[in-house]
Structures are given as C-alpha cells and as structure tokens.
N, CA, C and O atoms as a GROMACS GRO file, in nm:
protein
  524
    1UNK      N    1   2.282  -3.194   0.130
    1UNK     CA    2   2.169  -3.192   0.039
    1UNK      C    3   2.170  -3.060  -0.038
    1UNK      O    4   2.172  -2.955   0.027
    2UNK      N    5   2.170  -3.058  -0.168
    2UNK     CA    6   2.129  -2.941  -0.234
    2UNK      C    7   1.987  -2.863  -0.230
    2UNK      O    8   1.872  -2.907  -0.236
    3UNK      N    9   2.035  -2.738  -0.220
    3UNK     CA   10   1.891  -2.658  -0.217
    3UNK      C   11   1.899  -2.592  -0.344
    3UNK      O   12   2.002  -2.552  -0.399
    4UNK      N   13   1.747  -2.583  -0.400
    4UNK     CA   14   1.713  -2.454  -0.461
    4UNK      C   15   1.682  -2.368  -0.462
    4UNK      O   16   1.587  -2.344  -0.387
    5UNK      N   17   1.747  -2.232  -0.564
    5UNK     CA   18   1.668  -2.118  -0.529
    5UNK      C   19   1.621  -2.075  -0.658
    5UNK      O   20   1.695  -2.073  -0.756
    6UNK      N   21   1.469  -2.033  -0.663
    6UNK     CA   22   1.368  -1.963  -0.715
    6UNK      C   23   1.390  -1.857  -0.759
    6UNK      O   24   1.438  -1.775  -0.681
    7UNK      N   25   1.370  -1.821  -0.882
    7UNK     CA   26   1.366  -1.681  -0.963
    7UNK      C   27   1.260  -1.690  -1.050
    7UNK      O   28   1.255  -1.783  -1.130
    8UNK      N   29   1.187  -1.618  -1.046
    8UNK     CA   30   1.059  -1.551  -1.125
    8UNK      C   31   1.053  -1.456  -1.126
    8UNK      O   32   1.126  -1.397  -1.046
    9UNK      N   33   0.962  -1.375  -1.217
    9UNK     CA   34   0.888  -1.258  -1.258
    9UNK      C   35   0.777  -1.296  -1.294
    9UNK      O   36   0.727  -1.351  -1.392
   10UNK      N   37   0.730  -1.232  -1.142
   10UNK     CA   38   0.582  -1.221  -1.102
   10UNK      C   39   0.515  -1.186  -1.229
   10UNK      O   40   0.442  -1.264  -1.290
   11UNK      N   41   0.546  -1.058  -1.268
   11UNK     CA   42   0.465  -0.984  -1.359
   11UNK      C   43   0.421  -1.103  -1.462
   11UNK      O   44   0.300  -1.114  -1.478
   12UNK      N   45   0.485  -1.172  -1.516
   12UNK     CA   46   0.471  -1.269  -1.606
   12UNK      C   47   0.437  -1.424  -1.567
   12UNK      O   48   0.430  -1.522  -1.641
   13UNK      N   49   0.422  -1.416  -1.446
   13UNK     CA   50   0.427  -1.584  -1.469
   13UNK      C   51   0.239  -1.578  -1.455
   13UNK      O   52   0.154  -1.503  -1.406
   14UNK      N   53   0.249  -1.773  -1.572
   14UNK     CA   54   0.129  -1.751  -1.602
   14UNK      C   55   0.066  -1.857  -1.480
   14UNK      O   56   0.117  -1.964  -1.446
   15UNK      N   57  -0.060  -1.796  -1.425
   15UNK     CA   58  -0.141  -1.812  -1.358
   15UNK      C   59  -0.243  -1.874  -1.369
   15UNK      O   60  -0.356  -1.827  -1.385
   16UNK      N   61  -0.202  -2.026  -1.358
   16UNK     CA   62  -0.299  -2.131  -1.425
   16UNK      C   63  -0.371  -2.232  -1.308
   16UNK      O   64  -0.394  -2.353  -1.308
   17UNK      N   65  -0.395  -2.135  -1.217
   17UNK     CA   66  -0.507  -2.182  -1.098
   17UNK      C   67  -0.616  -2.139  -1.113
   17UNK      O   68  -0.604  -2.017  -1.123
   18UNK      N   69  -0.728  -2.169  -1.121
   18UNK     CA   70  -0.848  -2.095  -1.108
   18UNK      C   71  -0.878  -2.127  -0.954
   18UNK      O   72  -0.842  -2.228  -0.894
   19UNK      N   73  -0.961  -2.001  -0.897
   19UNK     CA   74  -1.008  -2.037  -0.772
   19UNK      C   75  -1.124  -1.945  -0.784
   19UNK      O   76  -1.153  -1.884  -0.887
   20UNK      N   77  -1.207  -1.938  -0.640
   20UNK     CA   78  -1.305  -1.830  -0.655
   20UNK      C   79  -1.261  -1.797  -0.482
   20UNK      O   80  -1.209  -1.878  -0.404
   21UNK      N   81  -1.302  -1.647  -0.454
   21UNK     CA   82  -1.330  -1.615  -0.315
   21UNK      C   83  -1.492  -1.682  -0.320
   21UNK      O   84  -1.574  -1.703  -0.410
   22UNK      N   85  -1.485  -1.706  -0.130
   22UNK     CA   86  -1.634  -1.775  -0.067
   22UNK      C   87  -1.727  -1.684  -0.111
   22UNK      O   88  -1.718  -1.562  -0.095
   23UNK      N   89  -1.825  -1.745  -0.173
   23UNK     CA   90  -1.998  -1.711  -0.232
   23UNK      C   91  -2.040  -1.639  -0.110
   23UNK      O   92  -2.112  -1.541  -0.129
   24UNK      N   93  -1.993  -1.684   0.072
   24UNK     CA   94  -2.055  -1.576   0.156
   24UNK      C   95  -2.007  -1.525   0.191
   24UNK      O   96  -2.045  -1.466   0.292
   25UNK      N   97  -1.826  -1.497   0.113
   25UNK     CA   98  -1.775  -1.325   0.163
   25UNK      C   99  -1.803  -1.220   0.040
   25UNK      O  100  -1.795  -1.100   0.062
   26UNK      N  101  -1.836  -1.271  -0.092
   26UNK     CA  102  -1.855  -1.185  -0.194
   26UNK      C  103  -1.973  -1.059  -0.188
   26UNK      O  104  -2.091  -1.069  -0.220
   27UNK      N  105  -1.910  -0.953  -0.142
   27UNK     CA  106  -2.044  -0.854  -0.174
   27UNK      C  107  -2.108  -0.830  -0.276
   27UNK      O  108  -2.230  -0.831  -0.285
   28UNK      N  109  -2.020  -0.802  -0.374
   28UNK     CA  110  -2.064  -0.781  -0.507
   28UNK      C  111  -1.952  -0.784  -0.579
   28UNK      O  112  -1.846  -0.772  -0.518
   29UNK      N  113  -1.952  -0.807  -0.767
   29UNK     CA  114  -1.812  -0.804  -0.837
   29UNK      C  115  -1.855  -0.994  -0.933
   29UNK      O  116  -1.955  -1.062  -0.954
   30UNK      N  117  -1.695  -1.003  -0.962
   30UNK     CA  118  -1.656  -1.130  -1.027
   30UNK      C  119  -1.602  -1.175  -0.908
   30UNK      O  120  -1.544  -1.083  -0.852
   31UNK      N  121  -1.598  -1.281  -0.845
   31UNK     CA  122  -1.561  -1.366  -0.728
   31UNK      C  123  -1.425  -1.427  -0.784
   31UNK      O  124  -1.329  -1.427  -0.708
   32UNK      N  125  -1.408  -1.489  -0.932
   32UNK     CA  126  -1.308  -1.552  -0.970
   32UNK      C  127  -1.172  -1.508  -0.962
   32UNK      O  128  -1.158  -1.386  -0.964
   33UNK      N  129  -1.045  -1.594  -0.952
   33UNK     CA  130  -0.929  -1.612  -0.880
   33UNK      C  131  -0.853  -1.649  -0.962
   33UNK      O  132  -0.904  -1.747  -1.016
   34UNK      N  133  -0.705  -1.615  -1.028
   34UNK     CA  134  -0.638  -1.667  -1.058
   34UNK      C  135  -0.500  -1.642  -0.985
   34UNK      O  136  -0.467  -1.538  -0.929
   35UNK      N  137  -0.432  -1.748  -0.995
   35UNK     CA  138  -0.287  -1.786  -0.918
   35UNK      C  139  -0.229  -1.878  -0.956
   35UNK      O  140  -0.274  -1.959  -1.038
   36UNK      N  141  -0.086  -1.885  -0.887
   36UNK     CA  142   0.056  -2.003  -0.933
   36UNK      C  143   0.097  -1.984  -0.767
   36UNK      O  144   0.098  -1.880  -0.703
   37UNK      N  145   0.127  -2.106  -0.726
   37UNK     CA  146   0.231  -2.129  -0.609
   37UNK      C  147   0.352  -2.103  -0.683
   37UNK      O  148   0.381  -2.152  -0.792
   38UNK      N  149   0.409  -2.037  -0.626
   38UNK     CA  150   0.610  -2.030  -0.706
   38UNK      C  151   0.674  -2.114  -0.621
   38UNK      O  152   0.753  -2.197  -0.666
   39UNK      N  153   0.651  -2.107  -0.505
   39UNK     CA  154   0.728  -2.185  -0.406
   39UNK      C  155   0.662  -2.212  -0.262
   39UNK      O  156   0.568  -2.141  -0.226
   40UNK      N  157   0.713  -2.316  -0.177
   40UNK     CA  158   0.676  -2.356  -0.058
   40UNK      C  159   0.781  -2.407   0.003
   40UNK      O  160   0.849  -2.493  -0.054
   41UNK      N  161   0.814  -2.360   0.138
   41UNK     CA  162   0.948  -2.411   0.208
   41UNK      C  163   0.914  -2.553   0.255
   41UNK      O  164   0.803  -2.603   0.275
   42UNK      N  165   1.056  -2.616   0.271
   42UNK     CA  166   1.061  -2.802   0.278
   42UNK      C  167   0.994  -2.806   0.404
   42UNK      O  168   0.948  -2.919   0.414
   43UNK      N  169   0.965  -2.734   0.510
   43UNK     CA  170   0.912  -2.783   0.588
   43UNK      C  171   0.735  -2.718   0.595
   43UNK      O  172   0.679  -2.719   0.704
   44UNK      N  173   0.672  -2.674   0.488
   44UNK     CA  174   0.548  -2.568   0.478
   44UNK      C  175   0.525  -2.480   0.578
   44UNK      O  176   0.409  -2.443   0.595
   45UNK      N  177   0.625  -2.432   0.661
   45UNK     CA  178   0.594  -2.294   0.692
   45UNK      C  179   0.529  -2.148   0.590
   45UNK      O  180   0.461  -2.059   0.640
   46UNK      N  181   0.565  -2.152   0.461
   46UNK     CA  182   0.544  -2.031   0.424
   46UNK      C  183   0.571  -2.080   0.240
   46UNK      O  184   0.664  -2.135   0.181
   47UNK      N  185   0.456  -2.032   0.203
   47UNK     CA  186   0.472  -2.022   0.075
   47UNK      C  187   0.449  -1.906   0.003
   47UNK      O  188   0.371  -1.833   0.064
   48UNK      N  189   0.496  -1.848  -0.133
   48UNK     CA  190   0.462  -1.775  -0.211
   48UNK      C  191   0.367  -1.780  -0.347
   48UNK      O  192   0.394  -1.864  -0.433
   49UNK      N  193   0.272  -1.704  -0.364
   49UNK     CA  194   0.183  -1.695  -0.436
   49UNK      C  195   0.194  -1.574  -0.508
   49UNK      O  196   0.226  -1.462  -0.468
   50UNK      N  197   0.161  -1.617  -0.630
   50UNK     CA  198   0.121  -1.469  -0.734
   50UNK      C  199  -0.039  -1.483  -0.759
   50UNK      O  200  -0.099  -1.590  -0.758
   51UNK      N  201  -0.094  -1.366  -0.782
   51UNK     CA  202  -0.242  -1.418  -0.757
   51UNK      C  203  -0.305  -1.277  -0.849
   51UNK      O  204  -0.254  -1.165  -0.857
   52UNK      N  205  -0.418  -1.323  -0.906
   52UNK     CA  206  -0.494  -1.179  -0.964
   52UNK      C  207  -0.619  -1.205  -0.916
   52UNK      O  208  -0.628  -1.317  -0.866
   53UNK      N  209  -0.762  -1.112  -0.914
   53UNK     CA  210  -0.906  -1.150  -0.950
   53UNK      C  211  -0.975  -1.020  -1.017
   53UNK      O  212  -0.915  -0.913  -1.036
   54UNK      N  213  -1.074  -1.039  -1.042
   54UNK     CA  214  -1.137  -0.942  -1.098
   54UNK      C  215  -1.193  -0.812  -1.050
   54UNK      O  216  -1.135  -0.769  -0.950
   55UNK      N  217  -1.296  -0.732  -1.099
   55UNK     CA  218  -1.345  -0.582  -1.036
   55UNK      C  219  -1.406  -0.694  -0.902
   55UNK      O  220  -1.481  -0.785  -0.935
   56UNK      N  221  -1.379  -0.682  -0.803
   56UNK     CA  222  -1.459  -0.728  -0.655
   56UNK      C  223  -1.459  -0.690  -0.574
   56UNK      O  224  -1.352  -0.641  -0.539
   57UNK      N  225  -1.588  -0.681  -0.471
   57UNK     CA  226  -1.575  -0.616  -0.310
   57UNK      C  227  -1.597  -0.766  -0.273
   57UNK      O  228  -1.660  -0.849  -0.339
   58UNK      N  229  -1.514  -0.791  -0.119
   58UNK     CA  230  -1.557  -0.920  -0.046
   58UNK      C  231  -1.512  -0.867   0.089
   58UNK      O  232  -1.452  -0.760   0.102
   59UNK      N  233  -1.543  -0.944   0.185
   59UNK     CA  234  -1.494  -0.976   0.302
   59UNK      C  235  -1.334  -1.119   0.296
   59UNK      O  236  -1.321  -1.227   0.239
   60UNK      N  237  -1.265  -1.055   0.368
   60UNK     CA  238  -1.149  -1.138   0.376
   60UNK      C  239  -1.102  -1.171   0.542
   60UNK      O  240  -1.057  -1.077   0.607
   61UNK      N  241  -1.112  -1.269   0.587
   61UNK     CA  242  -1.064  -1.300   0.714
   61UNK      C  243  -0.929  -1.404   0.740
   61UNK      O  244  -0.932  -1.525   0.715
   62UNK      N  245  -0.857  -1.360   0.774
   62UNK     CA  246  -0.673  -1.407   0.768
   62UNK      C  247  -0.628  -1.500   0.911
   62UNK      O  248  -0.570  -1.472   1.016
   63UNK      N  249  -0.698  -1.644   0.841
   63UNK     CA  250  -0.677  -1.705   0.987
   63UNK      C  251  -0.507  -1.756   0.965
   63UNK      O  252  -0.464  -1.850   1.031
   64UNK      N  253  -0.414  -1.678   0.858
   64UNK     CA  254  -0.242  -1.687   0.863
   64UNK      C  255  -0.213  -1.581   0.827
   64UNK      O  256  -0.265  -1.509   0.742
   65UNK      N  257  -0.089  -1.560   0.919
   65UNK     CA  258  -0.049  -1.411   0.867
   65UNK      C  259  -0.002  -1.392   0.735
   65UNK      O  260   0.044  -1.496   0.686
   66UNK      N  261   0.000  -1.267   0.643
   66UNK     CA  262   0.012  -1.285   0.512
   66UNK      C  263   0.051  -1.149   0.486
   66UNK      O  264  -0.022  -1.053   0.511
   67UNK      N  265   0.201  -1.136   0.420
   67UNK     CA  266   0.237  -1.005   0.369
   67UNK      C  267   0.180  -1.013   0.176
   67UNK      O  268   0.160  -1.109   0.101
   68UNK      N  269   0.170  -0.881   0.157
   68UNK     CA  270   0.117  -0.894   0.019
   68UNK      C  271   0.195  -0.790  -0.059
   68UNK      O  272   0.219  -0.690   0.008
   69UNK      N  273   0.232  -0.788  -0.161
   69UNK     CA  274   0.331  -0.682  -0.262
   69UNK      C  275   0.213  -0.692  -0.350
   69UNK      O  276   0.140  -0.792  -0.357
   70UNK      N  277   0.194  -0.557  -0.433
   70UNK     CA  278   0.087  -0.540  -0.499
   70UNK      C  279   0.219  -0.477  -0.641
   70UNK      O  280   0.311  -0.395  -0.638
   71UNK      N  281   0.158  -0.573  -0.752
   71UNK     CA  282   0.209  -0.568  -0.880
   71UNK      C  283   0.189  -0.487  -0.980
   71UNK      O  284   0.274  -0.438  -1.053
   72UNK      N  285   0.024  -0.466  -0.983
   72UNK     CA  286  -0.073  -0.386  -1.059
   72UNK      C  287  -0.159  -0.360  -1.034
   72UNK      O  288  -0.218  -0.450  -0.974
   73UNK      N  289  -0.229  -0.248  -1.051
   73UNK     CA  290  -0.413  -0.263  -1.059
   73UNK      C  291  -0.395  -0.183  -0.917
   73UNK      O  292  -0.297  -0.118  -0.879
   74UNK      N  293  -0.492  -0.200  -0.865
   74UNK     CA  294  -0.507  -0.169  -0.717
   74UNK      C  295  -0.608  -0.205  -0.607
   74UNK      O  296  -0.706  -0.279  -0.612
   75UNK      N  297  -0.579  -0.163  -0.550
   75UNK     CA  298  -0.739  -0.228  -0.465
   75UNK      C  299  -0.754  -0.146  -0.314
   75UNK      O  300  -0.655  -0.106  -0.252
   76UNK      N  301  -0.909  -0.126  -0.261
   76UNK     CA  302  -0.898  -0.086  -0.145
   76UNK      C  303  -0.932  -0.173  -0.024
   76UNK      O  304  -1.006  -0.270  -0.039
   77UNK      N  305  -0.879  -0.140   0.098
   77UNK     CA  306  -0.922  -0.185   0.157
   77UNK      C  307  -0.954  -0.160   0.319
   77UNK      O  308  -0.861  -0.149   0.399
   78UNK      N  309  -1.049  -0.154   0.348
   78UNK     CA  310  -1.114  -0.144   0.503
   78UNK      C  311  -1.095  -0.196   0.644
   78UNK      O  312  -1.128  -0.313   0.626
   79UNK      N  313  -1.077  -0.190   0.714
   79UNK     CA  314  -1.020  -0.224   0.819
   79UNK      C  315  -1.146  -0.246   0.904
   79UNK      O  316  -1.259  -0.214   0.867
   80UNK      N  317  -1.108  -0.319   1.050
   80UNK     CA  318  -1.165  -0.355   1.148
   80UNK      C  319  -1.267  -0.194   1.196
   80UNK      O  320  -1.386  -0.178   1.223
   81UNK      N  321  -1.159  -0.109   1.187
   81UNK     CA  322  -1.217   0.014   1.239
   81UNK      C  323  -1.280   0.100   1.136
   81UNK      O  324  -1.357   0.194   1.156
   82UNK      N  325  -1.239   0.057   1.030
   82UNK     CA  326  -1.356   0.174   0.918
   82UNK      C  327  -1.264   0.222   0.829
   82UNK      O  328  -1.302   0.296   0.738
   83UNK      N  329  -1.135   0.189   0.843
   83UNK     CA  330  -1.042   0.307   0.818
   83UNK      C  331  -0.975   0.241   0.663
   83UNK      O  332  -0.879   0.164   0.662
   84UNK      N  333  -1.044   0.288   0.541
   84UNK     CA  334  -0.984   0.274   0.411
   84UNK      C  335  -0.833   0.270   0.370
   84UNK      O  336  -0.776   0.376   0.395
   85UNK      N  337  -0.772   0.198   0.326
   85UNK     CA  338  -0.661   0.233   0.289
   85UNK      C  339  -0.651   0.171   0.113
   85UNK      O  340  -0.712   0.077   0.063
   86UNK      N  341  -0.581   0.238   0.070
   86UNK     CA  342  -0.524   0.236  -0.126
   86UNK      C  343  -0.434   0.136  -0.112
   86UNK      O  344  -0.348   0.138  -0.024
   87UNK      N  345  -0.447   0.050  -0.191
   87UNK     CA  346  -0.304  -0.024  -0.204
   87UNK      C  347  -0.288  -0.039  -0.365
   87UNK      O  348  -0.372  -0.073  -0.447
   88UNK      N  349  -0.128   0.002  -0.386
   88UNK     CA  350  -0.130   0.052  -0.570
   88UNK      C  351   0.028  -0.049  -0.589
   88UNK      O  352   0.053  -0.138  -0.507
   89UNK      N  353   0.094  -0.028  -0.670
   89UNK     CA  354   0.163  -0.125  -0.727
   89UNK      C  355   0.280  -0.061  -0.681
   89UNK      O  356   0.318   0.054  -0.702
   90UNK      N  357   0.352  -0.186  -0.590
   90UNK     CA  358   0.461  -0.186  -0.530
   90UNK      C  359   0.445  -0.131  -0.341
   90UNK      O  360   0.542  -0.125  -0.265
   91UNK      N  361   0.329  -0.105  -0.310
   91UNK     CA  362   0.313  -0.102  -0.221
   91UNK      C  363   0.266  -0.247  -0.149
   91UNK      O  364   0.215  -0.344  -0.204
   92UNK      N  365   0.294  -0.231  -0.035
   92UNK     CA  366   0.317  -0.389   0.051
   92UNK      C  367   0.220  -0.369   0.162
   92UNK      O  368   0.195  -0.251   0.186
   93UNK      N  369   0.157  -0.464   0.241
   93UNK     CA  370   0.070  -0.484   0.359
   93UNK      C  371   0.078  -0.609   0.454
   93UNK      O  372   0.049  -0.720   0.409
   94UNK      N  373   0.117  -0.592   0.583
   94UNK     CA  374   0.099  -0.733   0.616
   94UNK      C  375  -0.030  -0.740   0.708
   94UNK      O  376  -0.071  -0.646   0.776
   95UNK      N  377  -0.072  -0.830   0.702
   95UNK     CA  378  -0.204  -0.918   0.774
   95UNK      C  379  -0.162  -1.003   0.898
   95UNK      O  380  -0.105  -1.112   0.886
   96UNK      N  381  -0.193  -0.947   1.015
   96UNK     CA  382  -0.157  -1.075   1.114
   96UNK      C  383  -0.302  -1.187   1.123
   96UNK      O  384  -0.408  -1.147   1.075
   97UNK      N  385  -0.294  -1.307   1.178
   97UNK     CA  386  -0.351  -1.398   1.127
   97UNK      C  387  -0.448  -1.328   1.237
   97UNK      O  388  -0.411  -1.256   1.329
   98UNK      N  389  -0.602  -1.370   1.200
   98UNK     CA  390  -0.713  -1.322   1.317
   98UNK      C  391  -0.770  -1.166   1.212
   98UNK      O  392  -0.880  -1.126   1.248
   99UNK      N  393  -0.724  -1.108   1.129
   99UNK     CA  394  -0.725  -1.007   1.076
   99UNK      C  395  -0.844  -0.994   0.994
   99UNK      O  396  -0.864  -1.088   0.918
  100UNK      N  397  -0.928  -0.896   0.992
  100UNK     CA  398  -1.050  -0.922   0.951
  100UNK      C  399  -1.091  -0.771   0.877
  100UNK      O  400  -1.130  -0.680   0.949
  101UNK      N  401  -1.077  -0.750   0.713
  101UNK     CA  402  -1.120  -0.655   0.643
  101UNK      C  403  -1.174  -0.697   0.535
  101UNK      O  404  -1.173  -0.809   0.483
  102UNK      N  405  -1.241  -0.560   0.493
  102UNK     CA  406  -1.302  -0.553   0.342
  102UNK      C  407  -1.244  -0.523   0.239
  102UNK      O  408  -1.177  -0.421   0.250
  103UNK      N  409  -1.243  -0.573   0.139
  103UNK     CA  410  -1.168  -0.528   0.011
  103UNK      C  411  -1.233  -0.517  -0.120
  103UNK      O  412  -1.320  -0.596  -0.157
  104UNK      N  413  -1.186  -0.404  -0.200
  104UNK     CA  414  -1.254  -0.350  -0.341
  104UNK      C  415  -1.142  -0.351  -0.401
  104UNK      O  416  -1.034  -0.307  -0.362
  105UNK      N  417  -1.186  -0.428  -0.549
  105UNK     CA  418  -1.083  -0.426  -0.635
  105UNK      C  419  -1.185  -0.345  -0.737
  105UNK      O  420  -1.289  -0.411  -0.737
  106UNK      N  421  -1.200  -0.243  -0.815
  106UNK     CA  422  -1.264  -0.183  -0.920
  106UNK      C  423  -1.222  -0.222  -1.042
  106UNK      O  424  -1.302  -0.232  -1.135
  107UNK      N  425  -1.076  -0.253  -1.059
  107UNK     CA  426  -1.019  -0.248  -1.205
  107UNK      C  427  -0.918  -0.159  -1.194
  107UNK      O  428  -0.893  -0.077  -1.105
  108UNK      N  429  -0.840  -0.196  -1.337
  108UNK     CA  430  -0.798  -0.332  -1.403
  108UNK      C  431  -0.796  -0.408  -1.302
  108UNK      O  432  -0.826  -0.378  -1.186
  109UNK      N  433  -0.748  -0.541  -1.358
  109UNK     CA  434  -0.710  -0.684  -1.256
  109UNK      C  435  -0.569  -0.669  -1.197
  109UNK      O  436  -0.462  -0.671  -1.259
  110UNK      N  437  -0.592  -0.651  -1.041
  110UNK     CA  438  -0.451  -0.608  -0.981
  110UNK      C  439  -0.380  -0.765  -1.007
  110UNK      O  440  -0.429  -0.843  -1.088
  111UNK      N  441  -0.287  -0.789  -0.945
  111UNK     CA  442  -0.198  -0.911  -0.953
  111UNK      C  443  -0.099  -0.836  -0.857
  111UNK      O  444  -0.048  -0.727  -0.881
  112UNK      N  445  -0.077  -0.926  -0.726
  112UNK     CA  446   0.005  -0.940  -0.641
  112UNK      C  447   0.071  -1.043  -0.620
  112UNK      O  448   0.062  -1.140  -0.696
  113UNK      N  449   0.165  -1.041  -0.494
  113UNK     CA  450   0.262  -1.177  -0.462
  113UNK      C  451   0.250  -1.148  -0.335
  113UNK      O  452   0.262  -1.038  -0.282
  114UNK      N  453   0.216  -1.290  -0.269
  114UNK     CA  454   0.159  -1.328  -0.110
  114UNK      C  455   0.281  -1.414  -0.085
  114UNK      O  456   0.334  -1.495  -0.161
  115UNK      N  457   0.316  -1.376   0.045
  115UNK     CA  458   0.376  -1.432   0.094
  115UNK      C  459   0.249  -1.490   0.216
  115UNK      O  460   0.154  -1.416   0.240
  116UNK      N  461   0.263  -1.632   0.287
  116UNK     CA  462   0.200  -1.695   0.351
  116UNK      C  463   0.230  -1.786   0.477
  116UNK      O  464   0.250  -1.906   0.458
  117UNK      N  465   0.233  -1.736   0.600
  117UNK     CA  466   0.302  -1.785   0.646
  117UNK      C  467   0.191  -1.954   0.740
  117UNK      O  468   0.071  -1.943   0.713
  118UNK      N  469   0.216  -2.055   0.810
  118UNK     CA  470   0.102  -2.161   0.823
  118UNK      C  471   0.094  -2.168   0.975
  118UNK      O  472   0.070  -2.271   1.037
  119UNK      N  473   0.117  -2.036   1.034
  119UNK     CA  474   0.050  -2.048   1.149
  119UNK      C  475  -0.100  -1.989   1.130
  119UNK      O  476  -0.134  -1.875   1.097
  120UNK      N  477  -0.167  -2.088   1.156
  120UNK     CA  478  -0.328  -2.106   1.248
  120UNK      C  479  -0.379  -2.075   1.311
  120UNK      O  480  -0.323  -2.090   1.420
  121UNK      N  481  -0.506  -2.015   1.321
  121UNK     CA  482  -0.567  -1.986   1.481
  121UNK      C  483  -0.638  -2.088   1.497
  121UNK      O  484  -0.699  -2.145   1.407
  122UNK      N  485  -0.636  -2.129   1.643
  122UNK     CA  486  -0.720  -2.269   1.655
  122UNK      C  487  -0.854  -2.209   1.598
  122UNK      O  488  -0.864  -2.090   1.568
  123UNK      N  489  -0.969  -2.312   1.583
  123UNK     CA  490  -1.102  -2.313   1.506
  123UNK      C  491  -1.181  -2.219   1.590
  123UNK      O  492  -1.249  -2.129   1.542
  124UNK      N  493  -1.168  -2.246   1.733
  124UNK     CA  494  -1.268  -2.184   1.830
  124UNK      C  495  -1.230  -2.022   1.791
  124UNK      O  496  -1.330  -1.953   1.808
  125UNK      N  497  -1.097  -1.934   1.738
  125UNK     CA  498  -1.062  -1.787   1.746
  125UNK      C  499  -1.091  -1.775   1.642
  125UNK      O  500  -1.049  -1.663   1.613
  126UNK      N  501  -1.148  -1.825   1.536
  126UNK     CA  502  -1.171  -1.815   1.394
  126UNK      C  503  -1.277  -1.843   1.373
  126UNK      O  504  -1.280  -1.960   1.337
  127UNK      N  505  -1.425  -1.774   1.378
  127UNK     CA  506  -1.542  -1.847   1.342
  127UNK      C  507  -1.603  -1.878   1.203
  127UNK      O  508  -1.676  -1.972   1.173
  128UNK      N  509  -1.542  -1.746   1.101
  128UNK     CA  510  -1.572  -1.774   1.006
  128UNK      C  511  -1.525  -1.891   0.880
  128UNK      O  512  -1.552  -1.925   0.765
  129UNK      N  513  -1.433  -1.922   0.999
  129UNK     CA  514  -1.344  -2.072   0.851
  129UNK      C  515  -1.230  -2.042   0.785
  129UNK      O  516  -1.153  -2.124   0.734
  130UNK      N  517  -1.219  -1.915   0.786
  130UNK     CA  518  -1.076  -1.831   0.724
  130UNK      C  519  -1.075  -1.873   0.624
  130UNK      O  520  -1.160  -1.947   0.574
  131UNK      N  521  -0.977  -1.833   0.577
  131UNK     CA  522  -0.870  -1.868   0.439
  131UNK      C  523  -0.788  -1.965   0.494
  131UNK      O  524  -0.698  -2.015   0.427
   0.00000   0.00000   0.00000
C-alpha cells in the first residue's frame, strides 16, 4: 500500500476552522479559535494541528497528551503550582494528558502546531470534560 507524506508551512496554511475555547474555562479575552488538521495517522493515534486564537486568558485541562511548537505571538502560561512560564516562537511544550494550567495570550495572535496524541483518561480522572 502506498503511503503519504505531508509537507506544509504552518506559517501559511489557511485556517479555515472556527472553534471557540469552553464559555466555562474563559476568564477573560476573545474565546474564538482558528485551525486546520494537516494530518491524522491511519490508525488516529495522533494528529497534527495548526491553530491560532485571540488576546485570551482561559483555563486549559489536557485529558491527551499534547506537544505544542509555538509559531508566533506568544503566550503565558501557569502551571498546577503557580509557576508562569513564556512561550515565544519556536519554543516547544509538552502536556501530559491529566495536565491542568492557565493560559494568557495578550497579542498579536500566536499560531502554533499541536501535535496530539488519543490517549484518554478514563471520565472518572478527568472531571472537567477535557479537551
């Protein structure tokens, strides 16, 4: 069977998903979402996403683990323990699934690429519904 392989530039591809983050993780900001799936493996273990949103603070809870490459813009973000961290363009983060922080985007509109992987926490280790 032939396979394909994927080439893009993130920076450019156009992002014709609208989504919003949840109305009860939004602290304050634009909630709205834009993204493109580029790809998803034949068996959906793991897909890739390019993704932007606007100036926003929210709560984010990672019921799949998720590495993130940051393209532009920037954003901060808070940890379980308090502890701020910068994330600026070309810097990377991974999320194990269960992972539970805050995030501020101020401006411009960052745009990253998620990698996603489809392991789950059962429902009972996840109360809030995750992502």
């Amino acid at each position: 069977m032939s396979k394909s392989i994927m080439l893009a530039n993130p920076a450019t591809v156009v992002l014709d998903e609208v989504g919003s983050i949840p109305a009860d993780w939004v602290i304050s900001g634009q909630p709205e979402t834009r993204s493109k799936i580029l790809v998803r493996t034949h068996d959906w273990i793991a897909h890739v996403i390019v993704w932007e949103c606007g100036a926003v603070s929210y709560k984010w809870h990672y019921n799949q683990d998720e590495a993130y490459i940051v393209l532009s813009g920037e954003g901060f973000m808070t940890d379980e323990t308090g502890v701020e961290r910068r994330f600026g363009p070309g810097d990377v983060g991974y999320f194990p699934a269960g992972t539970n922080t805050t995030w501020r985007h101020p401006g411009p509109t960052p745009r990253g690429v998620t990698l996603i992987t489809t392991r789950e926490l059962p429902s009972s280790r996840n109360p809030s519904g995750g992502r």
